[in-house]
FIZAKOL-151044 format. One record per residue (C-alpha): residue in one letter; x, y negated, z negated. Coordinates in Angstrom, 2 decimals. Each point is the difference from the previous one (the first is absolute). Example, Ala and Ser with C-alpha at 12.3 -4.5 7.8 and 13.67 -1.06 7.14 Angstrom:
R; residuo; X; Y; Z
R; A; 12.30; 4.50; -7.80
R; S; 1.37; -3.44; 0.66
***
This chain:
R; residuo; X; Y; Z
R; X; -38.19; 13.00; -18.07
R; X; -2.52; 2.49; -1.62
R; X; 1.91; 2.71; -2.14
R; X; -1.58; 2.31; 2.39
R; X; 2.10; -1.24; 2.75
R; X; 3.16; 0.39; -2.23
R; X; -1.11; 3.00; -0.39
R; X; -0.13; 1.20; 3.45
R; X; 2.82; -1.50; 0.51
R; X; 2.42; 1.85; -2.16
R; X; -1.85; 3.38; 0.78
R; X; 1.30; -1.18; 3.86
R; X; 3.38; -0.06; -1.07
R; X; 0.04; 3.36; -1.86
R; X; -2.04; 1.77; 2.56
R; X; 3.22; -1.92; 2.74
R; X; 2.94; 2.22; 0.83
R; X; 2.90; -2.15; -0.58
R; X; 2.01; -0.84; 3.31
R; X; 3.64; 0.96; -0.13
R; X; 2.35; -2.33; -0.22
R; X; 1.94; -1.49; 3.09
R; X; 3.55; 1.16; -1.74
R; X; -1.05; 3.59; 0.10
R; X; 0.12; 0.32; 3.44
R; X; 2.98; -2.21; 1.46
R; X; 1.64; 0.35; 3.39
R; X; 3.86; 1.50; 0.33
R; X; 2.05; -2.73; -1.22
R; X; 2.17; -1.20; 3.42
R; X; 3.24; -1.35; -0.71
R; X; -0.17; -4.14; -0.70
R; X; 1.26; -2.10; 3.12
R; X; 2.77; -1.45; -2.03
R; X; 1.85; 3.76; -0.41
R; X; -0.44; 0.17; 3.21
R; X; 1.71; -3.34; 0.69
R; X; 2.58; 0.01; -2.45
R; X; 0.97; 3.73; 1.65
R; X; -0.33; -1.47; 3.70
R; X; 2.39; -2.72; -1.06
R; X; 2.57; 1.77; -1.72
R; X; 0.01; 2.80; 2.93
R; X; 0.52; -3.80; 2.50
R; X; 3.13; -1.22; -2.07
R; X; 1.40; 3.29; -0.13
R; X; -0.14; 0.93; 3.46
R; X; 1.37; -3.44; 1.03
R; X; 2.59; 0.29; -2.45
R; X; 0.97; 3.00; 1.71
R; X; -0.80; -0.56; 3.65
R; X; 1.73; -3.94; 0.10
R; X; 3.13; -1.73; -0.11
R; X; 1.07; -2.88; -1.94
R; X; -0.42; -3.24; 1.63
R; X; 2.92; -2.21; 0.42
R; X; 0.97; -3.33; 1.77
R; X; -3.64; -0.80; 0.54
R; X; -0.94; 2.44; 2.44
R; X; -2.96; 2.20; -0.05
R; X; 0.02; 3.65; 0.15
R; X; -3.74; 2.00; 0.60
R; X; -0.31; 3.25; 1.05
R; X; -3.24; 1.87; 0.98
R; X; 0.25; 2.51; -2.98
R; X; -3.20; -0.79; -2.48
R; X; -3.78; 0.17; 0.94
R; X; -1.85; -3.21; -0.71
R; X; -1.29; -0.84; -3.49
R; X; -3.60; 1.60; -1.02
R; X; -3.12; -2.50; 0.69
R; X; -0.86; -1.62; -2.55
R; X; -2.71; 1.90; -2.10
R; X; -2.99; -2.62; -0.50
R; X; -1.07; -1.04; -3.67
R; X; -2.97; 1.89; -1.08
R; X; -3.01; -2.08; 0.15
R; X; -0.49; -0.71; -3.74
R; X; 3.55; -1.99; -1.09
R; X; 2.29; 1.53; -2.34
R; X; 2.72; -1.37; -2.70
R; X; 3.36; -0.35; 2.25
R; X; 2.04; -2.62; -1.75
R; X; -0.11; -2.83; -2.58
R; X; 1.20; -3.66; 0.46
R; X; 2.90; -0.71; -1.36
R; X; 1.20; -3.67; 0.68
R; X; -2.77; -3.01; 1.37
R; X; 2.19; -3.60; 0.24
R; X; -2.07; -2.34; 1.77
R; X; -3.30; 0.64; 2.41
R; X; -0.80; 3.78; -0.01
R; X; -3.72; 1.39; 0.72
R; X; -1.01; 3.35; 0.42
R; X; -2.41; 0.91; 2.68
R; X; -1.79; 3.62; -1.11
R; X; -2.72; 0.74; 2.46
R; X; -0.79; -3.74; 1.06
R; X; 0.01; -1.00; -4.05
R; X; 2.56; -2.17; -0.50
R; X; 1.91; -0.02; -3.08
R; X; 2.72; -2.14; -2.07
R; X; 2.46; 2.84; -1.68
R; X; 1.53; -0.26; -2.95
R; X; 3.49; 2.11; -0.73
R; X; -1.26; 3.36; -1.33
R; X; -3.10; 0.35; 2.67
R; X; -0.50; 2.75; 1.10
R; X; 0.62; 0.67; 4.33
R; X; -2.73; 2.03; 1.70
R; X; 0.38; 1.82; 3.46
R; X; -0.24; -2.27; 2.87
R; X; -0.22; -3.40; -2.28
R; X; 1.67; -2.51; 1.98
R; X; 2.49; -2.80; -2.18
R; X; 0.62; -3.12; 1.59
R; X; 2.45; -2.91; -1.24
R; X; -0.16; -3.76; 0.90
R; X; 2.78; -2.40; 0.50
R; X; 2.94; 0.59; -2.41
R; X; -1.51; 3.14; -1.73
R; X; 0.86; 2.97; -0.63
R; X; -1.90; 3.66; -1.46
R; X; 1.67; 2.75; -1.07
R; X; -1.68; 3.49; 0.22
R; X; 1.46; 3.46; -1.29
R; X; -1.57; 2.89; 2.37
R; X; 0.85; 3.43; -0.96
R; X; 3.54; 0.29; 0.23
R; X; 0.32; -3.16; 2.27
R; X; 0.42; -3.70; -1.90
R; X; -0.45; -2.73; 2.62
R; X; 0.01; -3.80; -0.32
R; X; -2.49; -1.89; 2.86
R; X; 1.79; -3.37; 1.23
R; X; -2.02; -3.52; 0.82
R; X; -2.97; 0.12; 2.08
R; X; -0.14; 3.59; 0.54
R; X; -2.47; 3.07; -0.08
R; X; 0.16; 3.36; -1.11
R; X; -2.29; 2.58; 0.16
R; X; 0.56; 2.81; -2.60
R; X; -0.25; 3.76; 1.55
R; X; 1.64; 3.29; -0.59
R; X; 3.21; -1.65; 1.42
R; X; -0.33; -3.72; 0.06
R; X; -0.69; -1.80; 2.89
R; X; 1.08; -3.87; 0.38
R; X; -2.00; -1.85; 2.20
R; X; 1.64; -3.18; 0.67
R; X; 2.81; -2.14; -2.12
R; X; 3.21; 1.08; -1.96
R; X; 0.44; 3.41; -2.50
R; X; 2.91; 1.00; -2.63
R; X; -0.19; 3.79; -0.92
R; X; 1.92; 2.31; -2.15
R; X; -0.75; 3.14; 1.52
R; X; 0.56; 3.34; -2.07
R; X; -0.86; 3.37; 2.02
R; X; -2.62; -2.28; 1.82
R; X; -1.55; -1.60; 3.53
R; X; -1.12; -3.26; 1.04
R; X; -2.25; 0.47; 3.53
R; X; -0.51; -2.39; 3.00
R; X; -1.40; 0.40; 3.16
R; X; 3.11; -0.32; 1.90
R; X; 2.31; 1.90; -2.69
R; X; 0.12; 1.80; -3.26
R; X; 2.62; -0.71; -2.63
R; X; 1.05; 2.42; -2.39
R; X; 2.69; 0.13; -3.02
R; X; 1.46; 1.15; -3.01
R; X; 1.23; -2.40; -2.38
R; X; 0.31; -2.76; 2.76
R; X; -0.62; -3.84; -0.87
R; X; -1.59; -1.78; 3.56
R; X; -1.44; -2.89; 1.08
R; X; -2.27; -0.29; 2.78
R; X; -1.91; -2.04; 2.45
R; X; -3.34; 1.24; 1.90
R; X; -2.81; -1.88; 2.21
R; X; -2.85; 1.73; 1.36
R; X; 0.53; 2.76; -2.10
R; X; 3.68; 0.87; 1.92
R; X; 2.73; 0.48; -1.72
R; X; 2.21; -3.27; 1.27
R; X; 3.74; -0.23; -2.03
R; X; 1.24; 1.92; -2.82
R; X; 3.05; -0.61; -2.11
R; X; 1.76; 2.74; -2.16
R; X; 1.38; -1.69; -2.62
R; X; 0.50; 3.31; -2.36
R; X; 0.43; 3.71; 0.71
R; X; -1.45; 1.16; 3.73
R; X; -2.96; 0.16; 1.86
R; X; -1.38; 2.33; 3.10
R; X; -2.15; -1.63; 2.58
R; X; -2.66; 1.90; 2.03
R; X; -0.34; -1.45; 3.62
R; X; -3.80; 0.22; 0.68
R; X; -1.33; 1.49; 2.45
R; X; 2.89; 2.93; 0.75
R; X; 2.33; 1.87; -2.87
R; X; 3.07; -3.35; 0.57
R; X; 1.67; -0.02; -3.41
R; X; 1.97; -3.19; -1.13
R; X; 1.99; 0.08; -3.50
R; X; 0.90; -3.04; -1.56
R; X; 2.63; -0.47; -2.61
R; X; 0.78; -3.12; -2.24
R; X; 0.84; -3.19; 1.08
R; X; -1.70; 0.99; 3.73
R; X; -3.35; -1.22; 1.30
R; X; -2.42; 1.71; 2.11
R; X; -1.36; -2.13; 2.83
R; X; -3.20; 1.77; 1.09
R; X; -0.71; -2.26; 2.82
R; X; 3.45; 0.90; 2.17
R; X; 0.38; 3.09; -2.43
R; X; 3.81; -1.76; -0.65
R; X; 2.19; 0.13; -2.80
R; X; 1.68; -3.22; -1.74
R; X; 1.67; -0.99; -3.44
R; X; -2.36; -0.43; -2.67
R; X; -1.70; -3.53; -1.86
R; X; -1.59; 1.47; -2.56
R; X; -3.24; -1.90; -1.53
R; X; 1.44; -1.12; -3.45
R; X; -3.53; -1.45; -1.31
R; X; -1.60; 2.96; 0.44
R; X; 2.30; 2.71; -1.11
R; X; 1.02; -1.72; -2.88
R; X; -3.64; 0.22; -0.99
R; X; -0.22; 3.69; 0.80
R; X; 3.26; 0.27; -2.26
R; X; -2.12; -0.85; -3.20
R; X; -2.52; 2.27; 0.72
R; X; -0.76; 3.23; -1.34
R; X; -2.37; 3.01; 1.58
R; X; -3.71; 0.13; -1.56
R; X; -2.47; 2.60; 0.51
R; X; -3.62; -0.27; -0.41
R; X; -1.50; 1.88; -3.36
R; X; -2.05; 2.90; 1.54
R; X; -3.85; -0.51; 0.42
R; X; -2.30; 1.03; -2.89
R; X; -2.40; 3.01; 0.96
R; X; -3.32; -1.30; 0.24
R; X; -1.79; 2.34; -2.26
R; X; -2.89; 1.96; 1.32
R; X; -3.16; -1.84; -1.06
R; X; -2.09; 1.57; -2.84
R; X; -3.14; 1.70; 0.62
R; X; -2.22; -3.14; -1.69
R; X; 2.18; -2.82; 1.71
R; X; -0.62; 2.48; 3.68
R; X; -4.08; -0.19; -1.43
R; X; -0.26; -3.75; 0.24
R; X; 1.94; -0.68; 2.53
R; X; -2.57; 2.34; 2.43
R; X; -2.79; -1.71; -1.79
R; X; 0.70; -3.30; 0.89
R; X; 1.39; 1.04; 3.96
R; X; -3.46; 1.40; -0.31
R; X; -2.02; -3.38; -1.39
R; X; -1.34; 2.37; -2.54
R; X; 0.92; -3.15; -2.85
R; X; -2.26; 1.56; -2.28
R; X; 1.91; 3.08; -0.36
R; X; 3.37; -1.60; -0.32
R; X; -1.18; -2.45; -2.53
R; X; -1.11; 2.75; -1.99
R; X; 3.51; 2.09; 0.43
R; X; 2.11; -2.62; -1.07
R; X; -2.28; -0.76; -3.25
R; X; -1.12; 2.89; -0.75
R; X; 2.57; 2.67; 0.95
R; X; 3.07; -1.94; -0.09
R; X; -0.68; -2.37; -3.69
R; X; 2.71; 0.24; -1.53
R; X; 2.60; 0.29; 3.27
R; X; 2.78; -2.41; 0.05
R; X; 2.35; 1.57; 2.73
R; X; 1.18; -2.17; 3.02
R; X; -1.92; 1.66; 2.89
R; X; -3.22; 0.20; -2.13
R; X; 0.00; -3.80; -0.85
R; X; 0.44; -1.00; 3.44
R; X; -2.60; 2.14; 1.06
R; X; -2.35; -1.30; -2.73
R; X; 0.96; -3.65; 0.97
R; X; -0.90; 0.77; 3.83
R; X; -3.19; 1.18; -1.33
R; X; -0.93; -2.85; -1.95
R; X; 0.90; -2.53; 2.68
R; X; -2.49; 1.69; 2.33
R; X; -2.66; -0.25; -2.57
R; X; 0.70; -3.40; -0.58
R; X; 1.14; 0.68; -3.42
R; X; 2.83; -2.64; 0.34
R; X; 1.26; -0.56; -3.88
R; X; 0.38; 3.46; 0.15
R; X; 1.53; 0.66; 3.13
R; X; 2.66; -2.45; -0.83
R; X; 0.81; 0.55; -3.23
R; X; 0.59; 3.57; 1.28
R; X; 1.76; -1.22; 2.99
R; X; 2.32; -1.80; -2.98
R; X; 0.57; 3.05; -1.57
R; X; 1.15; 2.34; 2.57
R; X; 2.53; -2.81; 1.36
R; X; 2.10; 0.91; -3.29
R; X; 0.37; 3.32; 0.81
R; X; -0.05; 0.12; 4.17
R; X; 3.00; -0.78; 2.26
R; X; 0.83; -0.99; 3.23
R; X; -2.63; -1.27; 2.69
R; X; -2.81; 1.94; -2.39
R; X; 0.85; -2.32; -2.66
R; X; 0.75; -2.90; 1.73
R; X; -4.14; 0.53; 1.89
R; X; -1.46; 0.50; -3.36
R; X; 1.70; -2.95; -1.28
R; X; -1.41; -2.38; 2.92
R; X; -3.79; 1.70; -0.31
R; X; -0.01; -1.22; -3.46
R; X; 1.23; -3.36; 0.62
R; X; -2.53; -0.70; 2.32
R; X; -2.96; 1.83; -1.69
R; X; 0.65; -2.64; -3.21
R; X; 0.45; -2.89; 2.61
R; X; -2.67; 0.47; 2.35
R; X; -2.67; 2.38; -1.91
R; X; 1.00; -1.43; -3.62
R; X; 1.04; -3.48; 0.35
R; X; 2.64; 0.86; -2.24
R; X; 2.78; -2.16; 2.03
R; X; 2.17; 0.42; -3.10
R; X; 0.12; 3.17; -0.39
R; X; 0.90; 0.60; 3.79
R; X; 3.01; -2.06; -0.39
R; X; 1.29; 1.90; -2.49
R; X; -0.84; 3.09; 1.89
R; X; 1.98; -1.53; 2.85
R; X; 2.56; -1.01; -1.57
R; X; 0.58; 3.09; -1.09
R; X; 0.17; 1.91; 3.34
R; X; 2.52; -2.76; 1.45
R; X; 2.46; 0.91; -3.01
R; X; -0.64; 3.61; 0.75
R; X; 0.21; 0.02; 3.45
R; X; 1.91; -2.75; 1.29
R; X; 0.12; 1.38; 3.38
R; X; -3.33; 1.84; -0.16
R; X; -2.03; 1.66; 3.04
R; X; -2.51; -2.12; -0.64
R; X; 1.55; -3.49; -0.95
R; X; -1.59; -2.08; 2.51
R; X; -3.26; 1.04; -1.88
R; X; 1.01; -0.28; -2.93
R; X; 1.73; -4.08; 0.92
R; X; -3.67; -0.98; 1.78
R; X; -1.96; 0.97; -3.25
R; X; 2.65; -1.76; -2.30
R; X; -0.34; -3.33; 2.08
R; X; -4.04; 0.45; 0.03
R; X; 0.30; 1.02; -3.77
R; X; 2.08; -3.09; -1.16
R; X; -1.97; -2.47; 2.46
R; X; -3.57; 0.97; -1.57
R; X; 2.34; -0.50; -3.70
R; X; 0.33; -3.41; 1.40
R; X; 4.35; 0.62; -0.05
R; X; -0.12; -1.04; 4.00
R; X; 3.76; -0.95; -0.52
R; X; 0.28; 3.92; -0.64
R; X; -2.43; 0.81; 2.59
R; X; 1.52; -1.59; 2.47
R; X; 3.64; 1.52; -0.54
R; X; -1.42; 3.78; 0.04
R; X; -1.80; -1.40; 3.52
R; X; 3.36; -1.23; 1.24
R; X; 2.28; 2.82; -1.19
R; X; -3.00; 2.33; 2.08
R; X; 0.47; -1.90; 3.14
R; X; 3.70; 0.19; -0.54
R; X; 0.10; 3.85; -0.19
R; X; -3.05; 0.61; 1.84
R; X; -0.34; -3.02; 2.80
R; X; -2.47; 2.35; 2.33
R; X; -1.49; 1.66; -2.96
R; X; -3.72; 1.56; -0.49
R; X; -0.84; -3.47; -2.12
R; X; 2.47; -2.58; 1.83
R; X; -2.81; -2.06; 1.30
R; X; -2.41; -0.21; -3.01
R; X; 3.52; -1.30; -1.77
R; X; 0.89; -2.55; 2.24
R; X; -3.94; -1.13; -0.24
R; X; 0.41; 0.21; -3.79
R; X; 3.37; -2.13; 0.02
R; X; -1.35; -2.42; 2.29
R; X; -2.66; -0.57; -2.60
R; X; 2.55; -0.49; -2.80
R; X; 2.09; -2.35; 1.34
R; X; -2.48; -1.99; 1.87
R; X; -0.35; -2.94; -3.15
R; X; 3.60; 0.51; -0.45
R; X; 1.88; 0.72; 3.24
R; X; -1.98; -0.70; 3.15
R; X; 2.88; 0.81; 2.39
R; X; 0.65; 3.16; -1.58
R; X; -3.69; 0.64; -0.30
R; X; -0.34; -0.51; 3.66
R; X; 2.72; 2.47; 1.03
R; X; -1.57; 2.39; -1.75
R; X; -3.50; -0.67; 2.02
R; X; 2.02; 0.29; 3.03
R; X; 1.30; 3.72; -0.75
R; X; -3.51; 0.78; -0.87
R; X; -1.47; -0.95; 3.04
R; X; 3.28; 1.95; 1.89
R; X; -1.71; 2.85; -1.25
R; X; -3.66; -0.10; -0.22
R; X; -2.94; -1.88; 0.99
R; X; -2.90; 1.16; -1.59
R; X; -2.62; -2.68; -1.01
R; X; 0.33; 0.05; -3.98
R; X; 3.92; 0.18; 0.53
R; X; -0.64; -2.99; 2.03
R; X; -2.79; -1.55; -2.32
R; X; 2.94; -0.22; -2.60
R; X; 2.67; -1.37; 2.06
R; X; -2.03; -2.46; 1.15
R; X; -0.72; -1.25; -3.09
R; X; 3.59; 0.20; -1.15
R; X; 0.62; -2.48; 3.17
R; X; -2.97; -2.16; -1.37
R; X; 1.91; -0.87; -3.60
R; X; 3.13; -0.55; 1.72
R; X; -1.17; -2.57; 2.36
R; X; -1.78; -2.17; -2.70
***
């Protein structure tokens, strides 16, 4: 770029007004939905207090005295922090937004993320004021007030509600365990304290003390048998709430610059911003911007040594993408295989449960294959069909494991040509299976 054009373009941005920012003209704050819950469900457990008798001899007393619960209030499109895990024993995954994810204890619990446990597992989750441990083979999906889909709960409520479509349970101080299918409440057992049950649809209110249980089916009352395995789990827990979001800081003018020169193919100009107005710029948001700029010139060295050097400062998903881009910039643009592992290697100890695992596991196999490690190779392919069986790269891995264990393990080898061909025939798919047939028949 001439030093004409630099400067015509700094007279632009003196001669610009600047545009206000967003913060200086906000909407009226509205009060958050949870004050609004948490006063909705003290004004239920007083008025129920007040309005209904003690139960005794297992009978049921309901009287038509409280409107129904408020609707649930839908999660806001983009999710928000709601919870952290607290307890995974055994087979938990994590589905957030059809990205399915192995937590770890201390992961954090976005709106509408749905937790699901296999055989003999359990997951503990702290929500707000609400701790809850998930039984075998069942689903939750995390909300405002908790909804469990199908399988067994434990719950130590404290000024808080658990929703279903048939009921909403709400409690103060009250240990429970419950049962649900279909998303309907099913059983619940009191075994401390004492809960109130909202018939739904109508205003029906049910209390249940200790030692009772709640049959929603026949909406009858019987002695208690209280799920020991999962409330002495809940016993060693302890509530956990999520450290606040950082502000995302406004970007700079010069990081704004570049960004609008490359939406605008003008690569020219944003080559010329980042080395001649930003030399000497080190910050986070420039460096990324700088490496985005030099992987659309083709500049790869730089763009991944950049790349490198934001990862140390960046977190969450921005780190964890900036990580992966240069991973497979020294891989596939460098042939720098080395490198990549180590670059991998150290996203997996960073983010053992990351957004993006099932990229990073794929270009750890592909990276320790080309290193000639195929024992390696092959267990990052297998631990990616284990986690991610219908995954974005499940059938170039079963092609790729076929091919490994073809000299070594034919009947393994074919299996895996078999799940290939389950889900895709294209011709070089099939070009490679058929020769992974071919060795195995010899």
């Amino acid at each position: 770029m001439t030093g004409d054009r630099i400067g015509d373009y700094l007279h632009q941005k003196l001669a610009s007004t600047p545009e206000p920012h967003p913060s200086e003209a906000r909407p009226p704050r509205r009060p958050s939905p949870t004050k609004i819950v948490a006063l909705s469900t003290a004004a239920l457990i007083i008025l129920a207090a007040a309005s209904i008798p003690l139960l005794h001899s297992g009978e049921i007393e309901h009287k038509q005295v409280l409107p129904a619960p408020p609707p649930h209030v839908a999660s806001p499109s983009a999710p928000e922090p709601i919870g952290l895990i607290v307890l995974v024993d055994g087979i938990v995954k994590l589905d957030r937004r059809g990205s399915e994810i192995v937590p770890t204890a201390g992961d954090t619990v976005m709106t509408d993320d749905a937790i699901e446990t296999g055989q003999a597992s359990y997951a503990g989750i702290s929500l707000d004021a609400l701790l809850v441990v998930l039984g075998p083979e069942s689903r939750l999906l995390a909300r405002e007030h908790t909804l469990l889909e199908t399988g067994t709960l434990g719950a130590r409520l404290s000024d808080s509600r658990l929703d279903f479509e048939n009921a909403a349970v709400s409690g103060r101080d009250a240990l429970l365990t419950l049962e649900a299918s279909g998303s309907s409440l099913q059983r619940l057992s009191v075994a401390e304290g004492e809960v109130l049950v909202t018939r739904k649809p109508g205003t029906r209110i049910y209390r249940v003390t200790r030692g009772r249980v709640l049959d929603a089916r026949t909406w009858s009352l019987s002695p208690s048998s209280a799920d020991d395995e999962i409330l002495s789990r809940l016993a060693s827990l302890e509530p956990a709430v999520p450290a606040p979001p950082s502000p995302s800081p406004r970007p700079d003018g010069l990081v704004r610059d570049i960004r609008k020169a490359l939406a605008a193919g003008d690569l020219e100009l944003a080559l010329d911003l980042v080395e001649i107005e930003g030399k000497g710029r080190s910050d986070t948001d420039f460096l990324i911007a700088a490496a985005d700029v030099y992987r659309e010139a083709g500049k790869w060295s730089s763009a991944a040594e950049l790349y490198t050097s934001a990862s140390r400062a960046a977190t969450g998903e921005e780190a964890e993408r900036v990580l992966l881009r240069a991973a497979e910039i020294r891989l596939r643009k460098l042939d720098d295989p080395s490198t990549a592992a180590a670059i991998l290697s150290d996203y997996l100890s960073r983010f053992p449960s990351g957004v993006y695992l099932d990229e990073c596991l794929y270009l750890a196999a592909v990276v320790h294959s080309k290193l000639g490690d195929l024992s390696t190779s092959r267990s990052f392919y297998e631990r990616y069909l284990d986690l991610y069986p219908s995954g974005v790269q499940a059938t170039r891995i079963h092609v790729a494991l076929a091919q490994i264990l073809a000299k070594t393990d034919c009947p393994a080898a074919l299996a895996h040509v078999e799940a290939a061909r389950s889900k895709s025939q294209g011709p070089a798919v099939e070009s490679e299976l058929s020769n992974v047939e071919s060795i195995c028949s010899k």
